[in-house]
N, C-alpha and C positions, 0 to 999 in steps of 0.2 A: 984145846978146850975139852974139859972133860965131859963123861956123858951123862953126868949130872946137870951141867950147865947145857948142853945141848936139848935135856929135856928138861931144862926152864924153859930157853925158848922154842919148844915145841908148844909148849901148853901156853907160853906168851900170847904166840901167835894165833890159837886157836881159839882165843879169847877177843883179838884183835874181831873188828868190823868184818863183813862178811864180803866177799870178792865179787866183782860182778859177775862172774861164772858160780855164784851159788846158790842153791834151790831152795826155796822158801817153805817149813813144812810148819804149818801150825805154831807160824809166828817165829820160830826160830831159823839157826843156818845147821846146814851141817856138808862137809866136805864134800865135792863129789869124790866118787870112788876110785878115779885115777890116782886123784890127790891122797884121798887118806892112805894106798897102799903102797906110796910112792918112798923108800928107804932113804935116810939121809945119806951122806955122801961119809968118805973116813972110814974109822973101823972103831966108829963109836955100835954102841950097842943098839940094837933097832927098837924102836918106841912102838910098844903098843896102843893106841890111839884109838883105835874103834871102837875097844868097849871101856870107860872108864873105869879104873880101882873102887870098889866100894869105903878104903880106907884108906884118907888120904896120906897116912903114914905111909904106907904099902908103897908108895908110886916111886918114893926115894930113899927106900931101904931101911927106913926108920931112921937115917943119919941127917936129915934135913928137916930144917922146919916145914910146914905146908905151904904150896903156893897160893900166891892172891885166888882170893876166891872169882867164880867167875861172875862179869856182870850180867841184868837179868838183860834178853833178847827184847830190841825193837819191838815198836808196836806197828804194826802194819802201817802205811801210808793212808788207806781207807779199806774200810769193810766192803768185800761184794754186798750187793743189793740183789734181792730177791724179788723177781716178780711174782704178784698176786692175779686171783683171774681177776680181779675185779678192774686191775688196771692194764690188762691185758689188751690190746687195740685190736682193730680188724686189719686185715691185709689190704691193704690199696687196693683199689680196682683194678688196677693196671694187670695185680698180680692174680687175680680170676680167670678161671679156667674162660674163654672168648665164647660158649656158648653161655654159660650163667649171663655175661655179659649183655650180650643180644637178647636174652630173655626179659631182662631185668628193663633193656630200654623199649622193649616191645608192649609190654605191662605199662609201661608208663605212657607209652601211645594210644594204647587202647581205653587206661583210664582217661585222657586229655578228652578221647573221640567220645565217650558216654557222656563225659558233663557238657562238651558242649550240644550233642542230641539231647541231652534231656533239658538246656537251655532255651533252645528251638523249639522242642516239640509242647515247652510251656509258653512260649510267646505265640507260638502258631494256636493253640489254643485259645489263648488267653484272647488275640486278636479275632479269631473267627468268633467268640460268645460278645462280642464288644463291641466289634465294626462292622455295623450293619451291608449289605452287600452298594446302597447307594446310599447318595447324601446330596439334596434333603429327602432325596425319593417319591412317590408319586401311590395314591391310593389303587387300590385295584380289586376284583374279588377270584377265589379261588374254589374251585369244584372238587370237592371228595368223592368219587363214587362208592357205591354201598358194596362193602366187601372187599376195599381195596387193600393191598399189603401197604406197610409199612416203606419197605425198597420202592414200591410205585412212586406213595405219594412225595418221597423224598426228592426220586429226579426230574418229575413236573415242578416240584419248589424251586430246584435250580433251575430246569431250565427257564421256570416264568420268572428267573432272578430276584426269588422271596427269600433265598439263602445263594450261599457263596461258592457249598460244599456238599452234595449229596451224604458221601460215608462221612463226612463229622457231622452231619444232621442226624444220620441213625446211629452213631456213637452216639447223642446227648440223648436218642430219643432210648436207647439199651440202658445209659446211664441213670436217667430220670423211671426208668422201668413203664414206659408210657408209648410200648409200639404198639400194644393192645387194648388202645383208649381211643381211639380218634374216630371223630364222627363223620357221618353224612352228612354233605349237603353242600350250599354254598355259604363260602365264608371272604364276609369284609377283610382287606389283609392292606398293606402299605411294605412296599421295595424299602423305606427306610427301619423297619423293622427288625429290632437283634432273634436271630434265629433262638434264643430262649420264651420271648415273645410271642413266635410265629408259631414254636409247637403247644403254648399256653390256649392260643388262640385257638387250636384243631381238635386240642383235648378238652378243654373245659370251655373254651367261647360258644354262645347262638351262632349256629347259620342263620344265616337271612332269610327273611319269611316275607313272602309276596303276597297283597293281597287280593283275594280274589272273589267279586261278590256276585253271586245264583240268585237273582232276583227269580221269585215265587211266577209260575206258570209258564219255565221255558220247557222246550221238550227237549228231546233227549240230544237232536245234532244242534238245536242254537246253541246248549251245554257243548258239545265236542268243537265247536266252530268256535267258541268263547275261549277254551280252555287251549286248542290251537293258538290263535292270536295274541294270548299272553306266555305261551311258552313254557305249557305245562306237559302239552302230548300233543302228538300228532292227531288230526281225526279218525284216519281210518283205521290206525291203532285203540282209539276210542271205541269206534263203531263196535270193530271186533270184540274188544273184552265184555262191553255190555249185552252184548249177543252170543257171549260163550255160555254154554251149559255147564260148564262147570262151576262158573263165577256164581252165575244162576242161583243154583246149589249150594252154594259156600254162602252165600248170604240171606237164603232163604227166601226168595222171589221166585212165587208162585206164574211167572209169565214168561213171555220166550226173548224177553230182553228187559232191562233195569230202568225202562219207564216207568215216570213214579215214585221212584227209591233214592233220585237225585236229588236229595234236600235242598231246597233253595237257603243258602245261607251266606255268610260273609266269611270266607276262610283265608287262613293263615298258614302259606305252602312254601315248602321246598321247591325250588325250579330244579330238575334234573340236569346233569350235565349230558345227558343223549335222551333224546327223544326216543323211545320205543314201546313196545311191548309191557315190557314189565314197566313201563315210567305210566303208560294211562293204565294201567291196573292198580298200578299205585294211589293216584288220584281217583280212581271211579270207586277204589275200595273206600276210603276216605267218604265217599259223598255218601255212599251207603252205610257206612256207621254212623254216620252223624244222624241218617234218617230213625234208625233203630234208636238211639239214643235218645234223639229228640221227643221223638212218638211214646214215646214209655206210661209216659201220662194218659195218654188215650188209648193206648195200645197194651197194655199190660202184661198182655203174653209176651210181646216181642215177637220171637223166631217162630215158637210155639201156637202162634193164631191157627187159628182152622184154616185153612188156603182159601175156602168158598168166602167166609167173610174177610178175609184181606183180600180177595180180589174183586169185592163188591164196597168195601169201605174207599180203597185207594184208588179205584177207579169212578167212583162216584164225587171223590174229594177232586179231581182234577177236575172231573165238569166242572165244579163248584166253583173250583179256583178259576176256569175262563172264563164263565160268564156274567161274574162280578168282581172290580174290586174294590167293593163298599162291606169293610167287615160287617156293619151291622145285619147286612144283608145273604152273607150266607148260609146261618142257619135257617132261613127261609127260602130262599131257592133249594138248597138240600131236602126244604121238605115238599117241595113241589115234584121233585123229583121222585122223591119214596112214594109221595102219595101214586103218581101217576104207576110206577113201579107194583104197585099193591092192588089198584083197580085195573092192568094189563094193557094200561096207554103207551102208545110209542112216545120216545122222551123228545126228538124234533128240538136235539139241542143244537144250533149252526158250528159249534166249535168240534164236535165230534167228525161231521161232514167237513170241515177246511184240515184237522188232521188228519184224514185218510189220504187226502190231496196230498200228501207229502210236502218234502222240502222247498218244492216248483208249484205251490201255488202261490198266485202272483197277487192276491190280498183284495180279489173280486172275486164274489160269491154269488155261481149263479142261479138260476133256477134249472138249470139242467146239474150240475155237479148236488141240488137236492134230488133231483129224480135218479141220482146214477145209482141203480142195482149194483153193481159189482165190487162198491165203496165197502167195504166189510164194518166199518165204521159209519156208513149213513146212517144215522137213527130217524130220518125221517122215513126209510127203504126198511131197516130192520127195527127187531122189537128187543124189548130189553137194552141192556148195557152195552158198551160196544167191548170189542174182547179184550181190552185191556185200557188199561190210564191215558190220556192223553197231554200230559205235560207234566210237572214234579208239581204238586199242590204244597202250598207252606202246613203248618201248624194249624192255625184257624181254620183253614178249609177241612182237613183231615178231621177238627174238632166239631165241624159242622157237620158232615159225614157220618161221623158216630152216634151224636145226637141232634139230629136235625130238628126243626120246630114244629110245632104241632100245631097245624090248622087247615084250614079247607081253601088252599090254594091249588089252583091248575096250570094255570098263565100266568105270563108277567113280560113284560114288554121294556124297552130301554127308553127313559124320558130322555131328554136334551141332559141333561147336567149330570152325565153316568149314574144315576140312580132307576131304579125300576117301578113300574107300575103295575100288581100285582092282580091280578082275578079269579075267582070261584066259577067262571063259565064263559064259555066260546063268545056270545054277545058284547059282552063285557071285555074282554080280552081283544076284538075284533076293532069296539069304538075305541079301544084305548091304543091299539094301532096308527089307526086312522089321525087322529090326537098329536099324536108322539112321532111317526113315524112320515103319513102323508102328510100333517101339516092341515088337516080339513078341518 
């Protein structure tokens, strides 16, 4: 075969399908390099094959026509596919580094453990403003003392079981802005009460008001013995403050104790929850302002009076008020009294004499306790006034006091039916004794 015909089929076969030993480059084949430099066998002439003739005459000397031309290369079987980020995945868990791991499930335990705390701590809320501590519960009352904190009055609530929860009472009470509203005193309250209720009730409810009424012409201890027995002060914490000079002083009572100044009236009190000191200072101040108050009308000055006439008005009003209780009648005993006062009569009132007897006089009056000198209040033994008030005079008497009536009486005597029978002279005064008094 000549080496024309051997380089037919050289370029036959390189035209032929491509071999499975050969490399795919941009869709076409091309030899591997073994193969293309591999010389045919014979002593045919060697084919240059690596780089093609640019003119197909050229390849066979001009003496042959051209060979078939070549067909065009395969198209690939499929295109690579290029990934995009966007469809790019994430790595398995698996394939994370074993602390991201653990971090990632720790984050997820910590979020489980916040929702369900903030589950709880909204039922536990919700439960403590909602569910009263009993049911149906039972009425009760409750004591605030004056000056109390906040913290105090919270764990007396729990412990007298009017809440459930001390620190969630002072959470609602920080949350309501309302630990610096709460009152004194005592307060109506009920165990089935929602702790929203209970602190309504201590910031904006009445305390309970006891009443308590100073009927006109007690002295000063049947007042401390009254005010005992309802549970307002102790006595001798009474006695005491009516007898401080300082009190004295602060109220403007010209005498060595607040005889007098105890207005007899109907009041409307706070019961303390401890009896002491400052609880009957509390009250005696109270009886004392009322008196100032009251008096205004007759008394104009007030604090301001002269002391000589407050202590010749208010101590002349209490005669007044003992030995009558016929309003129409005291402005005329008051003026028996001034008159006798103005011509330098002893006044021989019996009520001034059983008040110097003190507390242990036993409600028989005798004619030695009139002869007794040493009584500093005998007005039948002394002249003038006695040194001070001898019981709280109301209004009326105090009125009579100031302006007493104008006429020419001296005596007066107590018929049968607590009215008086009045006289211009000793004679007169004597039968009407005798009358009224023996029964002749």
């Amino acid at each position: 075969m000549t080496a024309d015909g051997k380089l037919d089929d050289a370029q036959t076969d390189a035209h032929e399908s491509p071999s499975p030993d050969d490399t795919v480059i941009d869709g076409g084949t091309s030899p591997l390099p073994s193969e293309a430099s591999e010389a045919p066998s014979g002593d045919a002439a060697p084919v240059e094959a690596a780089t093609p003739p640019d003119d197909p005459a050229s390849a066979s000397g001009g003496d042959h026509p051209p060979s078939t031309p070549p067909s065009p290369p395969s198209p690939p079987s499929s295109p690579p596919t290029l990934a995009t980020p966007s469809t790019q995945s994430s790595p398995p868990l698996s394939s994370r580094p074993a602390w991201l791991r653990w971090l990632l499930r720790l984050l997820g335990v910590l979020c489980l453990v916040v929702l369900c705390a903030g589950g709880y701590a909204g039922y536990d809320a919700w439960r403590f403003l909602n569910v009263p501590p009993q049911t149906p519960g039972e009425e009760t009352t409750f004591d605030v003392e004056p000056g109390a904190s906040f913290d105090k009055v919270a764990r007396q609530l729990e412990q007298r079981g009017l809440v459930s929860s001390a620190w969630r009472f002072k959470l609602l009470g920080h949350w309501m802005e309302w630990t610096g509203s709460l009152k004194a005193g005592r307060f109506a309250m009920h165990t089935g009460w929602t702790p929203g209720r209970v602190l309504d009730q201590l910031v904006n409810g009445q305390p309970i008001l006891y009443r308590l009424t100073l009927r006109e012409g007690l002295t000063w201890w049947e007042v401390g013995r009254l005010l005992e027995s309802e549970g307002f002060a102790r006595f001798s914490d009474f006695s005491a403050v009516i007898h401080d000079p300082a009190f004295l002083r602060h109220y403007g009572i010209p005498f060595d104790s607040a005889e007098g100044f105890l207005f007899p009236e109907t009041y409307l009190l706070k019961k303390p929850q401890t009896l002491n000191r400052e609880a009957a200072r509390s009250v005696a101040g109270r009886l004392v302002d009322t008196f100032w108050r009251s008096t205004a009308a007759v008394l104009p000055l007030g604090h301001r009076t002269p002391p000589d006439d407050l202590r010749r008005l208010v101590t002349l009003a209490s005669i007044v008020e003992r030995e009558t209780g016929v309003p129409a009648e005291r402005a005329r005993v008051a003026g028996v009294y001034t008159n006798r006062l103005r011509v330098g009569m002893i006044l021989q009132a019996d009520p001034t004499v059983i008040y110097g007897l003190g507390p242990t006089f036993d409600g028989n009056l005798r004619r030695s306790h009139l002869q007794d000198g040493d009584n500093p209040y005998n007005t039948y033994r002394k002249p003038g006034l006695p040194p001070g008030p001898i019981c709280s005079p109301g209004f009326e008497a105090l009125q009579a006091a100031v302006k007493p009536e104008d006429h020419g009486y001296f005596y007066f005597v107590a018929r049968k039916d607590g009215t008086h029978q009045f006289s211009t002279n000793l004679d007169d005064h004597n039968a009407a004794v005798r009358k009224f008094q023996l029964g002749r």
